[in-house]
VODRENRO-666688 format. One record per residue (C-alpha): chain; residue number from 1; x, y, z. Coordinates in pm, 1 decimal. Layout:
// VODRENRO-666688
(A; NUM; (X; Y; Z)),
...
//
This chain:
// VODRENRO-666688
(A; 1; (-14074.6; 17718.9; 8872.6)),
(A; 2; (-14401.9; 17809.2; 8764.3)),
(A; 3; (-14397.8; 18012.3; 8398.2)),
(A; 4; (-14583.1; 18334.4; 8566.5)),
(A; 5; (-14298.3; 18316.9; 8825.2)),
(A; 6; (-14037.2; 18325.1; 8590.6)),
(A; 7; (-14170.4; 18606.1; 8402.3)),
(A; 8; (-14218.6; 18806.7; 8675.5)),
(A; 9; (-13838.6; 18777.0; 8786.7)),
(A; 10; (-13749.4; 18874.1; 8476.4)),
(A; 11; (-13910.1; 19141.2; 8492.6)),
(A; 12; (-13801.3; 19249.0; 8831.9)),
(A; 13; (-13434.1; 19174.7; 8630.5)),
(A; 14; (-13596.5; 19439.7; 8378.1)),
(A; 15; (-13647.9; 19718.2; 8674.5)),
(A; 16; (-13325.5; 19690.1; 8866.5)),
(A; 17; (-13133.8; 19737.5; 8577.3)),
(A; 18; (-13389.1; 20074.5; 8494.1)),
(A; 19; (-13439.7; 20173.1; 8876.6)),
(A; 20; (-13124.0; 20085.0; 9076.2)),
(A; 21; (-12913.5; 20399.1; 8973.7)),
(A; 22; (-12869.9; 20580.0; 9339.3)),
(A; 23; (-12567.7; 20312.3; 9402.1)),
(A; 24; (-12310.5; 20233.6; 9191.3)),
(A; 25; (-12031.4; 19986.3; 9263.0)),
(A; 26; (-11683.9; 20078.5; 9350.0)),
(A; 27; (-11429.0; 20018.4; 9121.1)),
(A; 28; (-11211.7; 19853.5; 9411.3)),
(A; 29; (-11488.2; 19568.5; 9393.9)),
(A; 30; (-11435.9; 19587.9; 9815.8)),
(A; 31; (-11886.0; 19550.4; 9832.8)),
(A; 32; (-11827.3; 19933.3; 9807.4)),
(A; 33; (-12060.4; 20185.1; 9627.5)),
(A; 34; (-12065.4; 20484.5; 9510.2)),
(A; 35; (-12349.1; 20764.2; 9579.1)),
(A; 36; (-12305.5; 21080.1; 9317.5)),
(A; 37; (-12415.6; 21427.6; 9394.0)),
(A; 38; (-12400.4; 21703.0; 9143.3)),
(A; 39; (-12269.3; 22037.0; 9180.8)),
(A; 40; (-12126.8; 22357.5; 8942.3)),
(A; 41; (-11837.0; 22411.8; 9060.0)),
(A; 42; (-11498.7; 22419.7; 9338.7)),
(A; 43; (-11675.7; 22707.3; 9486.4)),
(A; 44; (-11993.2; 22499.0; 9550.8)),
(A; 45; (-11830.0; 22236.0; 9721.0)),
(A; 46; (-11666.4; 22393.2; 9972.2)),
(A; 47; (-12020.2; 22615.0; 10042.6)),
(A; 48; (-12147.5; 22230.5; 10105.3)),
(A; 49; (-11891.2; 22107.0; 10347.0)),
(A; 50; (-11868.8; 22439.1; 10517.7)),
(A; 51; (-12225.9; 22468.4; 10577.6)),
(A; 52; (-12274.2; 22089.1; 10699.4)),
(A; 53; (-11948.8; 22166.4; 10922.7)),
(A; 54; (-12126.9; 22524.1; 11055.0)),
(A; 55; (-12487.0; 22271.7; 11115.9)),
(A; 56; (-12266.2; 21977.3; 11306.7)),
(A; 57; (-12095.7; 22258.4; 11545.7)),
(A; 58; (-12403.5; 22388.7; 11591.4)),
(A; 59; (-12565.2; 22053.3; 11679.1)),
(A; 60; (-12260.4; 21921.5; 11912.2)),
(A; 61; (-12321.0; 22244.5; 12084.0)),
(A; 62; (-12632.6; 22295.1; 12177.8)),
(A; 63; (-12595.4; 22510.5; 12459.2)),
(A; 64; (-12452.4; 22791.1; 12276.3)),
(A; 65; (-12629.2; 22686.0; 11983.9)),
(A; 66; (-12442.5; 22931.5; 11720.8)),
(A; 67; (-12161.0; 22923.6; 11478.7)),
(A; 68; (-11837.1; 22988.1; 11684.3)),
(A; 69; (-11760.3; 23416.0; 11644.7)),
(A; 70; (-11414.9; 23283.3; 11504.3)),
(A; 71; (-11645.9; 23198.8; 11135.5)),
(A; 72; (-11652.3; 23491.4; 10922.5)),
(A; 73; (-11998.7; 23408.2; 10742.3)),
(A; 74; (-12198.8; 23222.3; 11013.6)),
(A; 75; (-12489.2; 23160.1; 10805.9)),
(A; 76; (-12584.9; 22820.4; 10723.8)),
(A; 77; (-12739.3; 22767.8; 10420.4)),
(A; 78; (-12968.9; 22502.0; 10502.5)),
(A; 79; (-13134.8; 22472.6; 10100.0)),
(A; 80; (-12779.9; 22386.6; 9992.0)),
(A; 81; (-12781.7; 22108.5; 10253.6)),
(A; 82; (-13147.7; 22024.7; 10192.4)),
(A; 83; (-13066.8; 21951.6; 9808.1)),
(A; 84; (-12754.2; 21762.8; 9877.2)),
(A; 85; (-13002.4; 21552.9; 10063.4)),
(A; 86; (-13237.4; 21527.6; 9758.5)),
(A; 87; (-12977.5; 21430.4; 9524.5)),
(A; 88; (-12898.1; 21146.1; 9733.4)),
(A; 89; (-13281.7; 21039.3; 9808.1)),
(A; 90; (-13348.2; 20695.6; 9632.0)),
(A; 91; (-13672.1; 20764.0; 9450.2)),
(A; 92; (-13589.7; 20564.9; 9168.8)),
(A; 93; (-13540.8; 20239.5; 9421.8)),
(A; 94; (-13861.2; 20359.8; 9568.8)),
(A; 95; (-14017.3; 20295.3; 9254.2)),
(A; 96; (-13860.8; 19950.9; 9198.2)),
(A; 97; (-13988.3; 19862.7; 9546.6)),
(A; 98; (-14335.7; 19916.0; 9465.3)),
(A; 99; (-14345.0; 19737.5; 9131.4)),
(A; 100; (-14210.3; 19446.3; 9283.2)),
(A; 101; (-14503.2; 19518.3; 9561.8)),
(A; 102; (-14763.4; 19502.0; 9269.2)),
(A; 103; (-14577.5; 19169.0; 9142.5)),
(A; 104; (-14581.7; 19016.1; 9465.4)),
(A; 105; (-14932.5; 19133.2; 9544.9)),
(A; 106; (-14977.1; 18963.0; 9179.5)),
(A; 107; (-14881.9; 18609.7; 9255.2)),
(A; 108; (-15075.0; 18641.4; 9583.2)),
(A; 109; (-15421.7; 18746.5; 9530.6)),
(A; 110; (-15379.9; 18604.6; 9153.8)),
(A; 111; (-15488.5; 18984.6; 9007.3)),
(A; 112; (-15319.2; 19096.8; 8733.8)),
(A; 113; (-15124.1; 19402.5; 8787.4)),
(A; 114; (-15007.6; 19552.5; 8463.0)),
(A; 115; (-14686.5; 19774.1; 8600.9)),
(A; 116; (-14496.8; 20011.7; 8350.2)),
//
């Protein structure tokens, strides 16, 4: 292997270890991971699963397409849901797929990119 190539999977060594961070593994080693959100509190929590619950009714349903009258607060609180979502978007692996894009491009074209 050439010594450019080896450099540059070292360096791709370099960015997983700073960039993968969405996934972690399980501690049952079973090819498990682990995705983390973050939230305040109990009371938080159970506003997240009720409002997903409330938004899968309503979109198993859509005929009636409204929270069952049984629900006391039928609002869904779709920001809640939206940041869930957000915590759990890989924008950090984003990034370590386009270094390794410059890299590759790199070794093909025979430009140096200089990435972070």
């Amino acid at each position: 292997m050439e010594t450019d190539e080896i450099r540059k999977l070292e360096k791709i060594g370099v960015l997983s270890e700073r960039l993968l961070n969405t996934l972690k593994p399980a501690e049952d080693k079973r090819g498990m991971y682990n995705a983390e959100i973050r939230i305040y509190d109990y009371y938080e929590l159970v506003s997240i699963i009720r409002n997903l619950m409330k938004l899968c009714i309503i979109a198993l349903d859509r005929d009636s397409a409204e929270v069952p009258p049984t629900i006391q607060n039928q609002d869904i609180d779709v920001g809640l849901i939206l940041g869930v979502a957000l915590q759990l978007f890989p924008i950090d692996e984003f990034e370590l797929i386009n270094e390794i894009s410059d890299l590759y491009h790199c070794r093909k074209d025979g430009t140096l990119v200089d990435s972070k």
